[in-house]
C-alpha positions in Angstrom: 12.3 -22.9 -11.6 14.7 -19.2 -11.2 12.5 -16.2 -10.3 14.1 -12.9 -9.9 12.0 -10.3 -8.1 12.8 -6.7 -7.9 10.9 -4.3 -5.3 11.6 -0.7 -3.9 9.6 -0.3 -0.8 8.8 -1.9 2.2 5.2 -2.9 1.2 6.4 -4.7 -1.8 9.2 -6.7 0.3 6.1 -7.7 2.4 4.0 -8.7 -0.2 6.9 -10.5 -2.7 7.8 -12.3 0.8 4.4 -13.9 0.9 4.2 -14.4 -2.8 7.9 -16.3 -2.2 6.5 -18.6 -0.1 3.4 -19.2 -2.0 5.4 -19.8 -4.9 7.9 -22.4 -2.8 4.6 -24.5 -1.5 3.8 -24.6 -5.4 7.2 -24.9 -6.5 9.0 -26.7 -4.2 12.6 -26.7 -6.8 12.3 -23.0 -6.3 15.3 -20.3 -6.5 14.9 -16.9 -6.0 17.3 -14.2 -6.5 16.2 -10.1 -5.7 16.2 -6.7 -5.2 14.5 -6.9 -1.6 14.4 -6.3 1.9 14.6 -8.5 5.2 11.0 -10.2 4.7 12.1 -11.5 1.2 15.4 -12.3 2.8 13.8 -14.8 5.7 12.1 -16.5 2.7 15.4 -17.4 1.0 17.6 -16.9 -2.0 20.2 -14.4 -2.9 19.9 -10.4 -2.3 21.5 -8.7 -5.1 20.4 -5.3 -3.3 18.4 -4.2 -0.7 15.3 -1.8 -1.6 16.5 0.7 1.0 19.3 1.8 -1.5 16.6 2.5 -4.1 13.3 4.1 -2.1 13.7 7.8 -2.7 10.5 9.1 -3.3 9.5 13.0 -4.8 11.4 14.9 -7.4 14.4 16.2 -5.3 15.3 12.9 -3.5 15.8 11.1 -7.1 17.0 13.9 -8.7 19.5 14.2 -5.9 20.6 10.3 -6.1 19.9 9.7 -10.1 23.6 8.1 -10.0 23.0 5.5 -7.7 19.6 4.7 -9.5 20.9 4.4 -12.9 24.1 2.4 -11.1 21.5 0.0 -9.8 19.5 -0.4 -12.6 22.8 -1.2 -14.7 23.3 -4.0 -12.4 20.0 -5.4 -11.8 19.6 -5.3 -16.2 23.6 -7.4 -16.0 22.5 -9.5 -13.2 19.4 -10.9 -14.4 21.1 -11.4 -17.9 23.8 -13.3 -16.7 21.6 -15.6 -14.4 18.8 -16.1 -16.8 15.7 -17.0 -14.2 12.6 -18.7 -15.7 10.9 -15.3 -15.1 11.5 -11.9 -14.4 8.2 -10.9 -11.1 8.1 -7.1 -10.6 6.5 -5.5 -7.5 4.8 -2.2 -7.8 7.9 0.6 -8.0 7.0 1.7 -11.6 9.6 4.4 -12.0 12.2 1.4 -12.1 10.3 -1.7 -12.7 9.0 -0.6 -16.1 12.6 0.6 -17.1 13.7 -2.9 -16.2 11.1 -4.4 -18.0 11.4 -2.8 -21.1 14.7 -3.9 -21.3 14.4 -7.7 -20.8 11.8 -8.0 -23.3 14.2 -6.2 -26.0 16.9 -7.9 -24.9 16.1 -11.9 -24.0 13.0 -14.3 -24.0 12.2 -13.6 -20.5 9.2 -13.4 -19.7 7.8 -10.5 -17.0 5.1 -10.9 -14.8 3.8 -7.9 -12.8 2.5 -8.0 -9.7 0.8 -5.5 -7.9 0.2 -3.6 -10.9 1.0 0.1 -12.0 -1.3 2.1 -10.5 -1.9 4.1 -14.1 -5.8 4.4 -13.7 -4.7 7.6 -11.0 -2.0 9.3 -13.2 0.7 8.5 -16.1 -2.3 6.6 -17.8 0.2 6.5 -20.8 2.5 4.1 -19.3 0.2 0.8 -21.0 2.0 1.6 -24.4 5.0 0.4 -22.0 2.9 -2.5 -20.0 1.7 -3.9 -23.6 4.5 -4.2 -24.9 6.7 -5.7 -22.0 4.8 -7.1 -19.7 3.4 -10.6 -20.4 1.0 -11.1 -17.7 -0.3 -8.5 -14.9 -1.8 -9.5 -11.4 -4.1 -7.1 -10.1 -4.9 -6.9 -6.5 -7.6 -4.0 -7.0 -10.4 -5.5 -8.7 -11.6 -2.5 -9.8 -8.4 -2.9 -12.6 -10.0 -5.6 -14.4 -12.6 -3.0 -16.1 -9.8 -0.4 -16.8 -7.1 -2.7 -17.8 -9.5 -5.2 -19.6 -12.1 -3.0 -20.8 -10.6 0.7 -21.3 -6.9 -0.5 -22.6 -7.8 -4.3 -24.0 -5.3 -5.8 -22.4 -6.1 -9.1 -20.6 -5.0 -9.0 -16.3 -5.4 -11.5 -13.1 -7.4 -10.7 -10.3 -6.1 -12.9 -7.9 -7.5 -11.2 -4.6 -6.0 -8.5 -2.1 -2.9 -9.6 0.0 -4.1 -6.8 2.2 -7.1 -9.2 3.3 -4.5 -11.9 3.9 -2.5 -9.9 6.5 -5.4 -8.4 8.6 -6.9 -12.2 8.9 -3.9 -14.0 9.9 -3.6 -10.9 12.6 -7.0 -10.9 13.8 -6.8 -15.0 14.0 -3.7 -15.0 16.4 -4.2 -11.6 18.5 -6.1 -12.0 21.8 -5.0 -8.9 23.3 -7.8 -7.0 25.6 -8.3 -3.1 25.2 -7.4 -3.3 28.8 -4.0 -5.5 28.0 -3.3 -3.1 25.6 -3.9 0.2 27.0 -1.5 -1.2 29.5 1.2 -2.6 27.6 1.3 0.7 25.8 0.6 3.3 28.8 -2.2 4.3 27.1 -5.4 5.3 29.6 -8.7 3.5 29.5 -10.1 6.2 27.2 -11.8 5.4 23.5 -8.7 5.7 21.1 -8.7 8.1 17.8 -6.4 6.5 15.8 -4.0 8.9 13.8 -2.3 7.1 10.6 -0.4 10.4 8.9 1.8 8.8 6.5 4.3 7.1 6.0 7.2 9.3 4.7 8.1 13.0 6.6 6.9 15.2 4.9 3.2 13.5 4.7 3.5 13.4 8.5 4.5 17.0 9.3 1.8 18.3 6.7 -0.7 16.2 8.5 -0.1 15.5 11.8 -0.5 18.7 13.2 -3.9 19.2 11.7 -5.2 16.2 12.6 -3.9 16.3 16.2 -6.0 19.6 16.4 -9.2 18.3 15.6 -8.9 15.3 17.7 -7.9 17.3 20.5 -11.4 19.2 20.4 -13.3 15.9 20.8 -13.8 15.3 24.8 -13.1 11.7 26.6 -11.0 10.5 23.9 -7.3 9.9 23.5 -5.1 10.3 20.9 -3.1 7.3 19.3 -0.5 8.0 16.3 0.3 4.5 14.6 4.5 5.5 14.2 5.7 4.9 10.5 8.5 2.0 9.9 11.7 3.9 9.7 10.8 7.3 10.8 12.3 8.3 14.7 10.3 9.2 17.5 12.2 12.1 17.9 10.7 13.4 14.2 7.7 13.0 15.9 8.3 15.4 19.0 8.2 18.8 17.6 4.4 18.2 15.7 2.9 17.2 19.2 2.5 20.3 20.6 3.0 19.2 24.2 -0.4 17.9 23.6 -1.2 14.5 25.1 -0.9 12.1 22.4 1.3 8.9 22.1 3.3 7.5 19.2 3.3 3.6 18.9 5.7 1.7 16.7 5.3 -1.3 15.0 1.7 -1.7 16.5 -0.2 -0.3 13.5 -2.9 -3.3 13.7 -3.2 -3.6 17.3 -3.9 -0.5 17.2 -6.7 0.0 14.7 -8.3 -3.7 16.8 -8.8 -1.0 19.8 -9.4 1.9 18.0 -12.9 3.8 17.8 -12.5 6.4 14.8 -9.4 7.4 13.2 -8.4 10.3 10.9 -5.9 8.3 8.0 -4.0 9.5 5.0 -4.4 8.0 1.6 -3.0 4.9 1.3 -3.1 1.3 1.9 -3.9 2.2 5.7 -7.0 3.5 4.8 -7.7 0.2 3.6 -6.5 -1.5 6.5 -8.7 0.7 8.8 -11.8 -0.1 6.8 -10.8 -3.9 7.2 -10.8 -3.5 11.1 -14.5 -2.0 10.8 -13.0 1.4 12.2 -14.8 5.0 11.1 -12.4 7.1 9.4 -11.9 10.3 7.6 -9.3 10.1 5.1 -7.5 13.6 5.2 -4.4 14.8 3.5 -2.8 18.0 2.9 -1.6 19.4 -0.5 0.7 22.8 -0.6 -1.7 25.5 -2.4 -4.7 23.4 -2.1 -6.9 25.7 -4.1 -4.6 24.4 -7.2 -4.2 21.2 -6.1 -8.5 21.1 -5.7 -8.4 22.7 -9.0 -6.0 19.8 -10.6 -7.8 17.3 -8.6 -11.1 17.7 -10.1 -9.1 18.2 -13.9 -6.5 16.1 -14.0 -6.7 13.4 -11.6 -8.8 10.3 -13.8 -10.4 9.0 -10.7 -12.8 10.3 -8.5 -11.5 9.2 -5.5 -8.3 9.4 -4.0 -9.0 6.7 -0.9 -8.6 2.4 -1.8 -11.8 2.0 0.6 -13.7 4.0 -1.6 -12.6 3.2 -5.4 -13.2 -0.5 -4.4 -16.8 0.3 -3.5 -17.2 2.7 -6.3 -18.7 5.2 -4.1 -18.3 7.6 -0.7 -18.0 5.3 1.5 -15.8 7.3 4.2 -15.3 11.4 3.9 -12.2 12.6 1.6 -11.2 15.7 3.3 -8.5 16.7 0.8 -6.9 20.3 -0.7 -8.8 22.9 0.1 -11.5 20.5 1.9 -8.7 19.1 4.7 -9.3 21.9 8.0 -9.4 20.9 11.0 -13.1 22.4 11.7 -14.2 19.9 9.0 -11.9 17.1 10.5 -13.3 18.0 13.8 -17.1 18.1 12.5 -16.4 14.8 10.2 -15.0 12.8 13.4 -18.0 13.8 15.4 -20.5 12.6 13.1 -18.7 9.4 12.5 -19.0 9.2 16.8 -22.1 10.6 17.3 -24.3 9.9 14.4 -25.6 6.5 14.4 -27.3 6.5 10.8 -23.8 7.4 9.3 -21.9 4.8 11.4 -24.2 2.8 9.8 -23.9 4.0 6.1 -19.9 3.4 6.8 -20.6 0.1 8.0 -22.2 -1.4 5.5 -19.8 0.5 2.8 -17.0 -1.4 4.2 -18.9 -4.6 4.1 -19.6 -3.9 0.3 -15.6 -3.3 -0.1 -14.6 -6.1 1.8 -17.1 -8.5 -0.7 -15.5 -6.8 -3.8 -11.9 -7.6 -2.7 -13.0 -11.6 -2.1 -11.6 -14.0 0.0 -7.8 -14.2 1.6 -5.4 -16.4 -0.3 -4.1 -13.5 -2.5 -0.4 -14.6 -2.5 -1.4 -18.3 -3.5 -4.0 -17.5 -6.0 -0.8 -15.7 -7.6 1.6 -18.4 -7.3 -0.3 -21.0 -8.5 -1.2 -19.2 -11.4 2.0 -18.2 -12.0 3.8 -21.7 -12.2 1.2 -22.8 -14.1 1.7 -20.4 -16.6 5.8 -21.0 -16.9 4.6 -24.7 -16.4 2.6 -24.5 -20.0 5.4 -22.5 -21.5 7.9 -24.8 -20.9 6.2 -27.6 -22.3 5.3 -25.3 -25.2 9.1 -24.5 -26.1 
């Protein structure tokens, strides 16, 4: 069968690269043709574009580049018209996906699969008119989802596991590497690391960095790791260090969290990651005019938590330090206790072990796949 995928990020080039594999092992008569990166690329198939024409993220950067969206999204609506895949698979990137999706249910028998759904539960909660009406069958990888998608909105999703859990397994079953080997490979000293994830884009990073580099520096006999974001320079890095002694590893995001004692991460699927490595954290990210945005949070956002580790648990499991809440002396005291304080080590351990049993087993990807050709299986047959 013809499957055209469309991402806009890196993440979603990783995961629609293992779901492309899955879906070859099931599907061994498999084409693919995308809107992808390098990962999808390895897999196989044709690359109409690659997602790093597309990923501008905040107002001003799309506003800026609106032309080259809608130019894109012309193409992508042409191309998949004119090569008529068996089905139409969509990776996160709302903003475009949705818009895409809209348009081939309108405009051919196509159907659309979603995976990695939406994430509407946070914000933009409206967008299910859109997901109802175009999208034939979602795959969650939050199971959390199922009740909002399912029991809130009526509308019928997959669960077919975290491809998060995948990742981290298949890592932590290859990599052998000692703390010494890889304090040495890295020139890093034989001092506990605090592991500093502060975003992935640059704006996140200078908001946070510096903050978090503070309070880390007030904890004794530790050094500081920051986990480098894919496509951001080491030189962006060098003025938010502060001639303070901290190194920058790229590319070595889960080596480092093996080795790591506590970290300090912002939102995101690395806080995630950390809590699948067993690592304390304190998930900290700062908003311009935080009284407003603490104000908005607590008024606007639909979810009480802003951190995966602690929506999949469905309670604190690891300290939001957010807004108005993110300064560095609660960083600093938040770290300390997560060091020191063997009763809340404890309370975060066994949070993270609740998590892990709501996400289930590895084998995301497949689950996915199989579930997929069996459903374009039955509606061949049925046509």
């Amino acid at each position: 069968m013809k499957y055209y995928l469309i991402v806009g990020e890196a993440s979603g080039d990783l995961h629609a690269s293992h779901l492309m594999a899955a879906l070859q092992a099931e599907d061994p008569q498999a084409e693919f043709r995308f809107f992808g990166g390098d990962l999808m690329t390895a897999v196989g198939g044709t690359r109409v574009k690659h997602y790093k024409e597309l990923a501008y993220m905040g107002f001003v950067p799309v506003l800026l580049h609106l032309r080259t969206i809608f130019a894109a999204m012309k193409q992508c609506k042409a191309d998949i018209t004119a090569w008529r895949p068996d089905v139409v698979i969509l990776v996160d990137y709302p903003g475009f996906n949705l818009k895409i999706a809209r348009y081939v249910h309108a405009h051919t028998h196509i159907p659309v699969y979603y995976y990695i759904s939406p994430k509407i539960w946070a914000w933009k909660e409206y967008r299910i008119k859109n997901i109802k009406r175009d999208v034939d069958e979602l795959f969650s990888i939050l199971p959390f989802e199922v009740d909002f998608f399912e029991n809130k909105h009526d509308y019928p999703i997959h669960y077919v596991g975290n491809p998060t859990v995948d990742e981290i397994a298949a890592f932590k079953k290859t990599y052998v590497e000692t703390f010494e080997e890889f304090s040495a490979s890295n020139g890093l000293s034989r001092q506990p690391v605090i592991a500093l994830l502060a975003g992935s884009r640059k704006q996140e990073i200078k908001d946070n960095l510096p903050d978090m580099i503070r309070a880390a520096s007030s904890i004794p006999g530790m050094q500081m790791v920051v986990a480098g974001a894919p496509g951001i320079t080491s030189e962006f890095y060098q003025p938010y260090l502060n001639h303070a002694h901290v190194k920058v590893l790229f590319g070595r995001t889960y080596p480092l969290l093996a080795h790591a004692t506590v970290a300090l991460v912002t939102s995101g699927t690395a806080t995630l990651e950390t809590a699948l490595f067993g690592v304390p954290q304190a998930v900290c990210y700062h908003t311009p005019v935080p009284k407003l945005i603490a104000f908005l949070k607590r008024h606007i956002l639909k979810v009480p938590y802003i951190s995966l580790v602690n929506l999949i648990a469905g309670k604190e499991v690891v300290k939001e330090l957010v807004a108005d809440k993110m300064t560095v002396e609660q960083m600093t005291d938040e770290l300390q206790r997560l060091l020191y304080d063997t009763q809340r080590k404890e309370s975060v351990r066994m949070g993270y072990d609740e998590m892990a049993r709501c996400l289930g087993a590895p084998g995301a990807p497949v689950r996915a796949a199989r579930m997929m050709v069996e459903l374009l299986t039955r509606r061949r047959h049925e046509s």
